[in-house]
Biopython code that builds the backbone (N, CA, C, O; Angstrom):
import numpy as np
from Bio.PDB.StructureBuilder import StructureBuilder

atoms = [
    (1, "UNK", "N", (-4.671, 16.694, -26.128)),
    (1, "UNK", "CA", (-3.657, 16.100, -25.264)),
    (1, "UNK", "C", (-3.782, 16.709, -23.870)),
    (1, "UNK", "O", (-3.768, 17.919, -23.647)),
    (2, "UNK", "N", (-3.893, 15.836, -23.042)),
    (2, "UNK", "CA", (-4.146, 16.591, -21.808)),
    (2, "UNK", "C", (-2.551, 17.216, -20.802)),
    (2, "UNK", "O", (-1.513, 16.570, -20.942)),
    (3, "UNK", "N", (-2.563, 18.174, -20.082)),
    (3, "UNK", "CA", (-1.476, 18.504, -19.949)),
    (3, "UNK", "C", (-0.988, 17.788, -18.583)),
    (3, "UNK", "O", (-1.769, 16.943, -18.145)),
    (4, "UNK", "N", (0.145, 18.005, -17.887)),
    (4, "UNK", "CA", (0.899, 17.671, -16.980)),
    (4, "UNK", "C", (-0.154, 17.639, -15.568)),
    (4, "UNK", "O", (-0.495, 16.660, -14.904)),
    (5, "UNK", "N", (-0.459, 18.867, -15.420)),
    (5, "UNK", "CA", (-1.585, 19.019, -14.571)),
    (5, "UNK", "C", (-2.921, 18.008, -14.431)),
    (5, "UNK", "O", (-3.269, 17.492, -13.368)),
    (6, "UNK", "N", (-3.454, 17.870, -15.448)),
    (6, "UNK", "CA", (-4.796, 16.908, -15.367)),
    (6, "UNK", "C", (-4.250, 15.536, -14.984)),
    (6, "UNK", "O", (-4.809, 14.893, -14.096)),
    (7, "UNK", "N", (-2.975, 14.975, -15.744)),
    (7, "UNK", "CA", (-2.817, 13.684, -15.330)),
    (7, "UNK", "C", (-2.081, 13.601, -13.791)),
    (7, "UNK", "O", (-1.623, 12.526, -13.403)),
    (8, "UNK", "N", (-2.019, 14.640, -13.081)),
    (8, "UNK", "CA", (-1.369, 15.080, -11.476)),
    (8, "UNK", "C", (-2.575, 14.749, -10.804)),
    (8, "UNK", "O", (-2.547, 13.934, -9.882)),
    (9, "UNK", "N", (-4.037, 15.502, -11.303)),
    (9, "UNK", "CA", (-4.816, 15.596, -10.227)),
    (9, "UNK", "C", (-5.724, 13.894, -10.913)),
    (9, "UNK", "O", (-6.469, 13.306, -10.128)),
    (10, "UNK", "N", (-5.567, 13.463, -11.999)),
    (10, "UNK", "CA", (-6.389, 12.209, -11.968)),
    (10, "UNK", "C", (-5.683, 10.911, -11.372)),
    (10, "UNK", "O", (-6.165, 9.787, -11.236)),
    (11, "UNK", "N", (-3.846, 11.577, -10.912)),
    (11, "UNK", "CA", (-3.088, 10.260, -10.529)),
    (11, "UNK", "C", (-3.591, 10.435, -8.548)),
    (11, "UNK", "O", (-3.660, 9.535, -7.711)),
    (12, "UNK", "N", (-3.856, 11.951, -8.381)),
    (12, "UNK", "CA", (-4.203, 12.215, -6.600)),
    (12, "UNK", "C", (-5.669, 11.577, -6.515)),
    (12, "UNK", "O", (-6.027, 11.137, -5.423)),
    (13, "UNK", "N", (-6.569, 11.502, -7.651)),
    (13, "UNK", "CA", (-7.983, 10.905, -7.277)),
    (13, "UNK", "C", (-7.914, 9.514, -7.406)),
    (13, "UNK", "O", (-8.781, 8.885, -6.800)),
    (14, "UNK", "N", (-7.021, 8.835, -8.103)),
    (14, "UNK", "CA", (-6.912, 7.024, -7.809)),
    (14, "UNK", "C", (-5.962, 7.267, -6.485)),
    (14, "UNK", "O", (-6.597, 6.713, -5.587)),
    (15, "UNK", "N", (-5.240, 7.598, -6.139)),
    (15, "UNK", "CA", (-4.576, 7.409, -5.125)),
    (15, "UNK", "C", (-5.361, 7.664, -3.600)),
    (15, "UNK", "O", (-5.015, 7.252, -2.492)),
    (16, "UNK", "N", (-6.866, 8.728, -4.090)),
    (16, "UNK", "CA", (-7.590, 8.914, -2.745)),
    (16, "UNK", "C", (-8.797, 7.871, -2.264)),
    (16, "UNK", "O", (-9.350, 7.692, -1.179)),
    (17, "UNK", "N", (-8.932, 7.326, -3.453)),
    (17, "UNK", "CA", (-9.874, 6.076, -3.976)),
    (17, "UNK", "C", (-9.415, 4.664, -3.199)),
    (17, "UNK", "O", (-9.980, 3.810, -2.515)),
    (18, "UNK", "N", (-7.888, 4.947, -3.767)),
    (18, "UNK", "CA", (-7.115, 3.916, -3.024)),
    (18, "UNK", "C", (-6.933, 3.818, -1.382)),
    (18, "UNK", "O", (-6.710, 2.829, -0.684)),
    (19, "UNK", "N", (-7.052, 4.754, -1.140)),
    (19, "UNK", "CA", (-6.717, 5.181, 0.477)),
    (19, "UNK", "C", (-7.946, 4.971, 1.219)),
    (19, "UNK", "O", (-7.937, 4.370, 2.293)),
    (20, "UNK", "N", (-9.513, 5.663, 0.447)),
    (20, "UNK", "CA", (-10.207, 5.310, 1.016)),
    (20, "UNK", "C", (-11.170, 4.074, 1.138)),
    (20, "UNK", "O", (-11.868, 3.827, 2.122)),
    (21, "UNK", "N", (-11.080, 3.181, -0.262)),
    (21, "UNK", "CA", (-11.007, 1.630, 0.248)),
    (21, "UNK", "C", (-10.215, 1.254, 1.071)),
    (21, "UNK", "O", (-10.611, 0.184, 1.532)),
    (22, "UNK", "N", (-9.089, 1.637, 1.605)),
    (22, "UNK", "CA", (-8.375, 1.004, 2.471)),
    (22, "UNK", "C", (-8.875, 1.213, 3.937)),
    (22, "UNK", "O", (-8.851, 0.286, 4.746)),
    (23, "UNK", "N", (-9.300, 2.385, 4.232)),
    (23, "UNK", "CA", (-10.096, 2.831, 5.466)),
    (23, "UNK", "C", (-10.730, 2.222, 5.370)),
    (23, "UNK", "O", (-10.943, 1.804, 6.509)),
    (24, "UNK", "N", (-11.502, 1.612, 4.534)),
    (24, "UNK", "CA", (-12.798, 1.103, 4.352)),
    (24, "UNK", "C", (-12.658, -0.255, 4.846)),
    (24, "UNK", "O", (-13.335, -0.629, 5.804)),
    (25, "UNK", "N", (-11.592, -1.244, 4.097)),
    (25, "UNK", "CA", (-10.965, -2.447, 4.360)),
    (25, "UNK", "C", (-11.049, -3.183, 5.669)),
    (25, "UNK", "O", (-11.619, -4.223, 5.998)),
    (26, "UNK", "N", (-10.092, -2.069, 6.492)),
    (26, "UNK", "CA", (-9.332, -2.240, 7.671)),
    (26, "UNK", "C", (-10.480, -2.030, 8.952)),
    (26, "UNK", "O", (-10.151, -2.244, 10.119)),
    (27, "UNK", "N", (-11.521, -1.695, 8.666)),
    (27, "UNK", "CA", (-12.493, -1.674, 9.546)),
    (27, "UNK", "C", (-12.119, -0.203, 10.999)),
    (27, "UNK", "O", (-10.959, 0.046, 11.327)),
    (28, "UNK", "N", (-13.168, 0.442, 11.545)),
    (28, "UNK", "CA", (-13.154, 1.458, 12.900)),
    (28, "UNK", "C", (-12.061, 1.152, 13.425)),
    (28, "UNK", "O", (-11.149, 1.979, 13.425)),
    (29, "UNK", "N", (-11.874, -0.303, 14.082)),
    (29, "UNK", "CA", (-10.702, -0.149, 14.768)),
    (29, "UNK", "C", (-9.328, 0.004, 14.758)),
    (29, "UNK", "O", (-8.568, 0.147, 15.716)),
    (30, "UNK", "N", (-8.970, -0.065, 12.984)),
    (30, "UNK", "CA", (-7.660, 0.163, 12.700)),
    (30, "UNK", "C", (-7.434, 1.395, 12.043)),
    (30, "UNK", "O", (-6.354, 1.812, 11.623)),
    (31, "UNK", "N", (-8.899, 2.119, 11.971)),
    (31, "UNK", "CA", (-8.840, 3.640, 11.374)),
    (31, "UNK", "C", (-8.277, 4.379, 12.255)),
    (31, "UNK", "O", (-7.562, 5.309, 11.884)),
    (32, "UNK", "N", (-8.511, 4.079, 13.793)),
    (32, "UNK", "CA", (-7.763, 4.821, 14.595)),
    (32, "UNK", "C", (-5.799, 4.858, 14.760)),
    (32, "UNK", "O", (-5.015, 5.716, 15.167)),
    (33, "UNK", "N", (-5.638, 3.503, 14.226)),
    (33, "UNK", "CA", (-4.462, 3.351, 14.101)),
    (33, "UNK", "C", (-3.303, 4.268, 12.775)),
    (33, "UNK", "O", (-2.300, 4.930, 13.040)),
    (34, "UNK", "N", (-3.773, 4.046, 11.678)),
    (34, "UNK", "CA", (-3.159, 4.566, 10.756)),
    (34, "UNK", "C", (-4.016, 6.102, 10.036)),
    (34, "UNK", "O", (-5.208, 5.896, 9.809)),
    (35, "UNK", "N", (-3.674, 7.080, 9.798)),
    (35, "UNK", "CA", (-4.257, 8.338, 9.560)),
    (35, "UNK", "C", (-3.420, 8.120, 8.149)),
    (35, "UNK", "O", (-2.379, 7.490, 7.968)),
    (36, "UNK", "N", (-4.514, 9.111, 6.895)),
    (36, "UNK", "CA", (-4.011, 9.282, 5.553)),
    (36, "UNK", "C", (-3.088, 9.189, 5.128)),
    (36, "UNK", "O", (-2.833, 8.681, 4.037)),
    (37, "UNK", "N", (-2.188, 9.765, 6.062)),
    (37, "UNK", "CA", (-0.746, 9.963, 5.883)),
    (37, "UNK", "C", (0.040, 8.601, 6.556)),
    (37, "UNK", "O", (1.129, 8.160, 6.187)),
    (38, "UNK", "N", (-0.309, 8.385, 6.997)),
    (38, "UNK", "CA", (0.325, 6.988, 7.470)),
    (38, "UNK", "C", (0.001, 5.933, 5.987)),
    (38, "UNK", "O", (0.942, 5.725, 5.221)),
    (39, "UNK", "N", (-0.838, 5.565, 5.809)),
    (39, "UNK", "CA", (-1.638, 5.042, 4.717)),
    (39, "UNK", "C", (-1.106, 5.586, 3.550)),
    (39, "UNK", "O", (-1.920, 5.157, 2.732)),
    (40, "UNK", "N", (0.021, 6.493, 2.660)),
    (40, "UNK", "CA", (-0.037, 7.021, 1.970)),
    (40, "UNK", "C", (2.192, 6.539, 2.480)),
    (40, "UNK", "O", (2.745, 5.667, 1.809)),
    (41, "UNK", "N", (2.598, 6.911, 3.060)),
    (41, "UNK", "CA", (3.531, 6.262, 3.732)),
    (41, "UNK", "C", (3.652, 5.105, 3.303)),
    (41, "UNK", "O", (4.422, 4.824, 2.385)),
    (42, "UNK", "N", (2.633, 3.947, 4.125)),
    (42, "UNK", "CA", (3.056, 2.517, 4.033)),
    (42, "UNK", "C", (3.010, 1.994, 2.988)),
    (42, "UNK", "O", (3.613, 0.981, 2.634)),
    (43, "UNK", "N", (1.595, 3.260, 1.832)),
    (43, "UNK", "CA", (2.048, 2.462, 0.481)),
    (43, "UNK", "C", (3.285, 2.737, -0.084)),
    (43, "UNK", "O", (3.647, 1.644, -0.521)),
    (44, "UNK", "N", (4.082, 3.493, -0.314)),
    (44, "UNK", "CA", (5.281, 3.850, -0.638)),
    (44, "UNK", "C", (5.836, 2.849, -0.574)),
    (44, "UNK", "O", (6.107, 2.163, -1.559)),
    (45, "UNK", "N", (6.301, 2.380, 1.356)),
    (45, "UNK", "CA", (7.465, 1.794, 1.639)),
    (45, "UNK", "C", (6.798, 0.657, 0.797)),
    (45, "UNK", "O", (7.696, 0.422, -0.012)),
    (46, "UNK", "N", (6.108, 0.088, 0.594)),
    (46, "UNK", "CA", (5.032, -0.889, 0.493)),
    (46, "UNK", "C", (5.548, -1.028, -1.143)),
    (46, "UNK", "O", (6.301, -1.969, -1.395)),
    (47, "UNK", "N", (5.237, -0.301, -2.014)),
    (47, "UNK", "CA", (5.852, -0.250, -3.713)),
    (47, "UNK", "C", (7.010, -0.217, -3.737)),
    (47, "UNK", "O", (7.600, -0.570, -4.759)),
    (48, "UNK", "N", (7.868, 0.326, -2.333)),
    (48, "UNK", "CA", (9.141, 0.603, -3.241)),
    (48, "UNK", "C", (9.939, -1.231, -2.872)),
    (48, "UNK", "O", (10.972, -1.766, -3.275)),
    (49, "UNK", "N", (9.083, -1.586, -2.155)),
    (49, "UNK", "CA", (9.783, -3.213, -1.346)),
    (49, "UNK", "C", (9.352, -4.146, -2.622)),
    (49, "UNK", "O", (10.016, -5.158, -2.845)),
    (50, "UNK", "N", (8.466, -3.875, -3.289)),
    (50, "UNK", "CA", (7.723, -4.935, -4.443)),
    (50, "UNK", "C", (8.668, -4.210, -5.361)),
    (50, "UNK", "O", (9.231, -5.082, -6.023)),
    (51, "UNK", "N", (8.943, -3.460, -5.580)),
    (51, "UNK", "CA", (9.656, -2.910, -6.992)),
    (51, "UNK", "C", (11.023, -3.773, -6.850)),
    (51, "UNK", "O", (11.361, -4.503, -7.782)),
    (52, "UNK", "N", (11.935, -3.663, -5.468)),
    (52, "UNK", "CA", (12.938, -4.331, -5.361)),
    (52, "UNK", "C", (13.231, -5.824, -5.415)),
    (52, "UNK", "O", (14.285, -6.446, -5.543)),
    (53, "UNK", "N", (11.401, -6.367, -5.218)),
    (53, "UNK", "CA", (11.474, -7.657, -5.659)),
    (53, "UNK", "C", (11.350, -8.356, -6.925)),
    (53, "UNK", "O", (11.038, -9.522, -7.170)),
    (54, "UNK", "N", (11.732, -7.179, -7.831)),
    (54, "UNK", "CA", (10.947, -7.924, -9.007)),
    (54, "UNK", "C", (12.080, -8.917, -9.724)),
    (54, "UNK", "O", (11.764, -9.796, -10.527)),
    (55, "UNK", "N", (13.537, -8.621, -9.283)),
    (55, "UNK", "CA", (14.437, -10.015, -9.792)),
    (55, "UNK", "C", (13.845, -11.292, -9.112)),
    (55, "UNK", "O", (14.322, -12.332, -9.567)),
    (56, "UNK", "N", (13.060, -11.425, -8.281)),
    (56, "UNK", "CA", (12.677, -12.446, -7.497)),
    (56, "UNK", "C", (11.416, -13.262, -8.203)),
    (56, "UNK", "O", (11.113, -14.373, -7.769)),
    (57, "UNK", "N", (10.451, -12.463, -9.684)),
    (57, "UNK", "CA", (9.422, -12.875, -9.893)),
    (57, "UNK", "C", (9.895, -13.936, -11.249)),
    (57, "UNK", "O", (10.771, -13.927, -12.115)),
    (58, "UNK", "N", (8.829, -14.763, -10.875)),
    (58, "UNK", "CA", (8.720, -16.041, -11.533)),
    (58, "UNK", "C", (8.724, -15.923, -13.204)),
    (58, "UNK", "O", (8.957, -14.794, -13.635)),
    (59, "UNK", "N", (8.489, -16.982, -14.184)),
    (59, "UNK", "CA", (8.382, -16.657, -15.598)),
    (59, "UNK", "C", (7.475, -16.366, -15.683)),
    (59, "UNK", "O", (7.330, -16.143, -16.885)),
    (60, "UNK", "N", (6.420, -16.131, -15.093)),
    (60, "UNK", "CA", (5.213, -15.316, -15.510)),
    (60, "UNK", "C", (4.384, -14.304, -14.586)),
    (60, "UNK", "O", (3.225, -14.153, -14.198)),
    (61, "UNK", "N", (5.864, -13.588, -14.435)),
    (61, "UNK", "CA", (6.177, -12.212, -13.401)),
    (61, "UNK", "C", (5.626, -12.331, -12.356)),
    (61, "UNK", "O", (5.695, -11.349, -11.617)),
    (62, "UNK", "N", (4.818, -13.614, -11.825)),
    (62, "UNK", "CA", (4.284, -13.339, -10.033)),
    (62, "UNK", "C", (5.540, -13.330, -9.177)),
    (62, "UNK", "O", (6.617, -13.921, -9.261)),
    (63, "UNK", "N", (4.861, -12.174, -8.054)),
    (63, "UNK", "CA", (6.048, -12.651, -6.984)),
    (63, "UNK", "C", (5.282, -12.901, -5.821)),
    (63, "UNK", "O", (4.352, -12.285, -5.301)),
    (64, "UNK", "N", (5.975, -14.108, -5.483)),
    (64, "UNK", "CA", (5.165, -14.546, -3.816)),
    (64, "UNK", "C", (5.250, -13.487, -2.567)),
    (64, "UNK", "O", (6.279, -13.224, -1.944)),
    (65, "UNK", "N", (4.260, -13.068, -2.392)),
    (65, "UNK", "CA", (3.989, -11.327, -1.500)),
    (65, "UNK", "C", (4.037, -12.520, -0.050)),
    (65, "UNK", "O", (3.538, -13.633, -0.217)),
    (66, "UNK", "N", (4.523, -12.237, 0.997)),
    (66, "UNK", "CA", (4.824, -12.650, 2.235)),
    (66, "UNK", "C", (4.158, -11.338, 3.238)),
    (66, "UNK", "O", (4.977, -10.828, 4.002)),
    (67, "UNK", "N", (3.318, -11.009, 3.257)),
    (67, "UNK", "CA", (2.513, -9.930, 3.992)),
    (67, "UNK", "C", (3.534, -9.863, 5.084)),
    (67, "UNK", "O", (4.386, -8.976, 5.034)),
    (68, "UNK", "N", (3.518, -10.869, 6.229)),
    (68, "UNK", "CA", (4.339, -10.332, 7.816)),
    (68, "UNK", "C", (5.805, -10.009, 7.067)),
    (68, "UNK", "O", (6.258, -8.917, 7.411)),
    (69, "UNK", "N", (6.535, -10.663, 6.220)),
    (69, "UNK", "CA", (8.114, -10.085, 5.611)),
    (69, "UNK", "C", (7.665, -8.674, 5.137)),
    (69, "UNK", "O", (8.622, -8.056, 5.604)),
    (70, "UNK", "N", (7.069, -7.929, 4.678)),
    (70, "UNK", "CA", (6.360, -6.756, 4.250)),
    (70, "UNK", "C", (6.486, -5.903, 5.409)),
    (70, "UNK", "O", (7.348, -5.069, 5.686)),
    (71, "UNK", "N", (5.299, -6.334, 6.124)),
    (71, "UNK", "CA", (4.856, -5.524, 7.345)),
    (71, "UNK", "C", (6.483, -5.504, 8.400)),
    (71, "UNK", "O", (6.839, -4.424, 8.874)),
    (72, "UNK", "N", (6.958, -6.222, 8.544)),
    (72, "UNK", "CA", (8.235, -5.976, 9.563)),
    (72, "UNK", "C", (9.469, -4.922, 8.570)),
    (72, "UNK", "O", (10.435, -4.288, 8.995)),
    (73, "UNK", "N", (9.032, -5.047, 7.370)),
    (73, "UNK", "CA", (10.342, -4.409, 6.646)),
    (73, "UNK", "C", (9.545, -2.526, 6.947)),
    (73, "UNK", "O", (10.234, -1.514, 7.076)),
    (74, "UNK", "N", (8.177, -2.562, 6.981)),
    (74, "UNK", "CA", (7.398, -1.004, 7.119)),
    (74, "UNK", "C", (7.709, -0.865, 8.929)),
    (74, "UNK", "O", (8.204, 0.076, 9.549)),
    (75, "UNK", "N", (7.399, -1.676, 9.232)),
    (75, "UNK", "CA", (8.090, -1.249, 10.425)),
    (75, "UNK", "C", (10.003, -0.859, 10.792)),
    (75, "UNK", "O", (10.477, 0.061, 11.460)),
    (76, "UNK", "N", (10.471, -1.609, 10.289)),
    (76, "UNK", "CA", (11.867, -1.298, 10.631)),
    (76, "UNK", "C", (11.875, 0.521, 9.783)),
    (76, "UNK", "O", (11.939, 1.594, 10.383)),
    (77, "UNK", "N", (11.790, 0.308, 8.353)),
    (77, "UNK", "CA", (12.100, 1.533, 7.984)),
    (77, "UNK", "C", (11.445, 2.869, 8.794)),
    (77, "UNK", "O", (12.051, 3.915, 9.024)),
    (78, "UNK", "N", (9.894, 2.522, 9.205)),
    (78, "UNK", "CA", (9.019, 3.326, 9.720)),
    (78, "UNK", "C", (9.886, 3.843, 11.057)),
    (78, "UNK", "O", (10.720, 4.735, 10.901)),
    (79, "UNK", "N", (9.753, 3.496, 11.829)),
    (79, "UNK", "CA", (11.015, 3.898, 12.985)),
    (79, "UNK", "C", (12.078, 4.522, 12.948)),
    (79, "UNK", "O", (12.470, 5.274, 13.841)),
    (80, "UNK", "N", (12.880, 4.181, 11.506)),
    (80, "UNK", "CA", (14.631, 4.714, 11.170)),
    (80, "UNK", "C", (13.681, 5.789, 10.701)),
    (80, "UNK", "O", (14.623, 6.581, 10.678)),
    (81, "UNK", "N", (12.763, 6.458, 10.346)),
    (81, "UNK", "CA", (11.914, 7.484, 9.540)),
    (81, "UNK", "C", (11.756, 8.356, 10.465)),
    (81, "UNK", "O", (11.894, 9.578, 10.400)),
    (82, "UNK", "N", (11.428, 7.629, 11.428)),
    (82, "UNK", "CA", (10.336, 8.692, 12.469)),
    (82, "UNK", "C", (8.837, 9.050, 11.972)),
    (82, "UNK", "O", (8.084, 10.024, 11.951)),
    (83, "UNK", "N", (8.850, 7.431, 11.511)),
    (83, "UNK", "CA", (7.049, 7.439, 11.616)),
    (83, "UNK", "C", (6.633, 6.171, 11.992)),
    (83, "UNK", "O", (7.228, 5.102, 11.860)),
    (84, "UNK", "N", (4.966, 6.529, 12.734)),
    (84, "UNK", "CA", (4.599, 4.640, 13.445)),
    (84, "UNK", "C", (4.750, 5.393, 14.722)),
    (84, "UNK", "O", (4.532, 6.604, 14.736)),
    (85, "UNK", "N", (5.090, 4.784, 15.738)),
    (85, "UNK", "CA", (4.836, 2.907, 15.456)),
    (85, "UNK", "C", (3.615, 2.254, 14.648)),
    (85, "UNK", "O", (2.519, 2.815, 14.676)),
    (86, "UNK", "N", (3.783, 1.210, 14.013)),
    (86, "UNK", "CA", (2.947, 0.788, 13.503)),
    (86, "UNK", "C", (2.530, -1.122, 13.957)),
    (86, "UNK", "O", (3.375, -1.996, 13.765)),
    (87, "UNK", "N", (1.331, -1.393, 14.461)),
    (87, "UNK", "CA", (1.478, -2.701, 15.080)),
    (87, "UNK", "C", (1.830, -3.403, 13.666)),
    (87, "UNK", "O", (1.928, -2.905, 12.544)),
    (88, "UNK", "N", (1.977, -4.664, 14.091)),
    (88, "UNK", "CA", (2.839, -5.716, 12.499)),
    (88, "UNK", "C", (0.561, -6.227, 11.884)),
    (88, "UNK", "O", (0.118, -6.127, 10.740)),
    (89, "UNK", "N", (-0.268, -6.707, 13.186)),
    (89, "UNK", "CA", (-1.173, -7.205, 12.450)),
    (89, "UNK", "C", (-1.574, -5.990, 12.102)),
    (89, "UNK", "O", (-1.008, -5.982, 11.008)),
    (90, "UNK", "N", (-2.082, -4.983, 12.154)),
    (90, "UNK", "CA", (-2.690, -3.873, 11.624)),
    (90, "UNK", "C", (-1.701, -3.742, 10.180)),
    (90, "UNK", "O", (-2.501, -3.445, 9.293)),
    (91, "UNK", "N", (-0.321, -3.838, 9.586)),
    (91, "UNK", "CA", (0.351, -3.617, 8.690)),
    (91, "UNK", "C", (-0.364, -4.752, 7.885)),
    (91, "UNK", "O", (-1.309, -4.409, 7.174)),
    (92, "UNK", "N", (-0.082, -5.790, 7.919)),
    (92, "UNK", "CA", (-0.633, -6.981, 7.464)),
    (92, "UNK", "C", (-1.875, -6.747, 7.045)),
    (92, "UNK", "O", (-2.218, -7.206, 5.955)),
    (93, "UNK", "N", (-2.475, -6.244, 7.566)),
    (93, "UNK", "CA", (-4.380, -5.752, 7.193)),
    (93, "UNK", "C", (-4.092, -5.102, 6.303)),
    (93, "UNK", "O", (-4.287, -5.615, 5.201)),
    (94, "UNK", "N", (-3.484, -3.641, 6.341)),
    (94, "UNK", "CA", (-3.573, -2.732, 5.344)),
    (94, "UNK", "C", (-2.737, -2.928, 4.163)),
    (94, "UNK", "O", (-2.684, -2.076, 3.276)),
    (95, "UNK", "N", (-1.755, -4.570, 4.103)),
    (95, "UNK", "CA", (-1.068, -4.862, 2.977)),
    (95, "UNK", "C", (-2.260, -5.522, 2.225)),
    (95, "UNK", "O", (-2.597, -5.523, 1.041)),
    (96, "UNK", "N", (-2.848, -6.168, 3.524)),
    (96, "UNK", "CA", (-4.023, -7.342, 2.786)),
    (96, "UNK", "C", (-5.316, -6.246, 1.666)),
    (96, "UNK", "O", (-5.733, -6.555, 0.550)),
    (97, "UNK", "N", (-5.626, -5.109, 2.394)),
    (97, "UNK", "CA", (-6.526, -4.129, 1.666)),
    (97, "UNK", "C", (-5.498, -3.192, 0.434)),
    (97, "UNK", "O", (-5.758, -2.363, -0.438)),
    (98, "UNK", "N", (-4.435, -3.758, 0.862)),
    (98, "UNK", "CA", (-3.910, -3.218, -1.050)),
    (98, "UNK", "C", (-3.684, -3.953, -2.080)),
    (98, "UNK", "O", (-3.489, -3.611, -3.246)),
    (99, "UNK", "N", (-3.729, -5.283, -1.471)),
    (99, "UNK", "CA", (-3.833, -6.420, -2.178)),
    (99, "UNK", "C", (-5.043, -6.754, -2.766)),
    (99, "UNK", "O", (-5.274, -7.360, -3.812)),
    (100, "UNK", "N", (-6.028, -6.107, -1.659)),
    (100, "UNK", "CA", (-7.285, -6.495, -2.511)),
    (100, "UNK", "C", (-8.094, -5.400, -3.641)),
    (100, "UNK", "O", (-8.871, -5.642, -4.565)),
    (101, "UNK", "N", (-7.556, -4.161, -3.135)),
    (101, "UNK", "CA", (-8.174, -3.129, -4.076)),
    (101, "UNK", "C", (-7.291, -3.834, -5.483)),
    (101, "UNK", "O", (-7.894, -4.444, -6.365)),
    (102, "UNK", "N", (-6.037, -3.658, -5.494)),
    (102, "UNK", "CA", (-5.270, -4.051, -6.710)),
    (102, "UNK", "C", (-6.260, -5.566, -7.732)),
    (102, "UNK", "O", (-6.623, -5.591, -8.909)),
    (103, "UNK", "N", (-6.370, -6.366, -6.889)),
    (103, "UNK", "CA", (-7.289, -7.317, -7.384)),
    (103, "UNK", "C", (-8.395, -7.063, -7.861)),
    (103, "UNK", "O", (-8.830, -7.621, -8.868)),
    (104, "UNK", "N", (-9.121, -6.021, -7.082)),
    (104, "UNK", "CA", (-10.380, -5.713, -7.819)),
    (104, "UNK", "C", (-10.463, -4.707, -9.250)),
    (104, "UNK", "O", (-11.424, -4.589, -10.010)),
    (105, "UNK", "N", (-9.169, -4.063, -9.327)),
    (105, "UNK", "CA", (-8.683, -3.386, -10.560)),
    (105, "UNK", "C", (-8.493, -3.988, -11.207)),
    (105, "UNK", "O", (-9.285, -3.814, -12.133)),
    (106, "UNK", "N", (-7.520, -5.121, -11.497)),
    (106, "UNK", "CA", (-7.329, -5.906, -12.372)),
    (106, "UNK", "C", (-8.457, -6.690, -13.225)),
    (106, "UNK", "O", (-8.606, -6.965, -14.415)),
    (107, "UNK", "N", (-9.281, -6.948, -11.857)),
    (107, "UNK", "CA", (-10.476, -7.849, -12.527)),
    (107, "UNK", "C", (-11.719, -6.605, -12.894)),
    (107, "UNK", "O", (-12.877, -6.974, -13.091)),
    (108, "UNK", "N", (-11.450, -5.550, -12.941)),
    (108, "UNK", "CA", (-12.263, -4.480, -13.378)),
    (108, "UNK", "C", (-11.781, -4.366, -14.985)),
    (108, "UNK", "O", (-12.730, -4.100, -15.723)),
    (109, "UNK", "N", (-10.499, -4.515, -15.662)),
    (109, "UNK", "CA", (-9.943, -4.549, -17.079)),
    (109, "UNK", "C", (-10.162, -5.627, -17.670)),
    (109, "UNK", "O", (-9.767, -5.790, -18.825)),
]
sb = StructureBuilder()
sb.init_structure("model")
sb.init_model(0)
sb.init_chain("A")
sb.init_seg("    ")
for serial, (resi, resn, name, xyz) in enumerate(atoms, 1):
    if name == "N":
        sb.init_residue(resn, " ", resi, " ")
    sb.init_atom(name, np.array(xyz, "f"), 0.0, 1.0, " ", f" {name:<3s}", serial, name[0])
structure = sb.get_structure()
């Protein structure tokens, strides 16, 4: 049985995997925009906005993802935070590159 610890550092290596397809995604010019921690941030606000939508998902649990409704909700909170600014198309990109790593997981099972 593996302990508390191993499943900590194998949940920080999908999560760095995740981050760095996303650098990867978003191409040089938006790497300058968002740093790890920004990226690690927007996924948060980013899960915790899909978690709140889930009374909203259909009978066969999709929920219609609205990227710019997303990206303006990471911006409003991002600001009341004191983090960002963050432009709305650069948010939109890096919703679009979590959208797509997630896709490529799925279709990896």
């Amino acid at each position: 049985m593996a302990n508390i610890d191993d499943e900590i550092l194998r949940g920080a290596e999908e999560d760095a995997k995740e981050v760095a397809f996303i650098m990867n995604y978003i191409g040089s010019e938006n790497r300058e925009v968002f740093t790890e921690e920004d990226i690690y941030y927007c996924l948060d606000v980013l899960l915790e906005y899909l978690d709140n939508m889930n009374d909203k998902a259909d009978a066969d649990g999709f929920i219609d993802i609205d990227a710019e409704e997303i990206a303006k909700h990471i911006q409003k909170k991002a600001k009341k935070e004191g983090m960002g600014p963050y432009e709305l198309d650069a948010l939109v990109l890096l919703i679009d590159a979590e959208l797509e790593y997630n896709e490529q997981l799925d279709n990896e099972e």
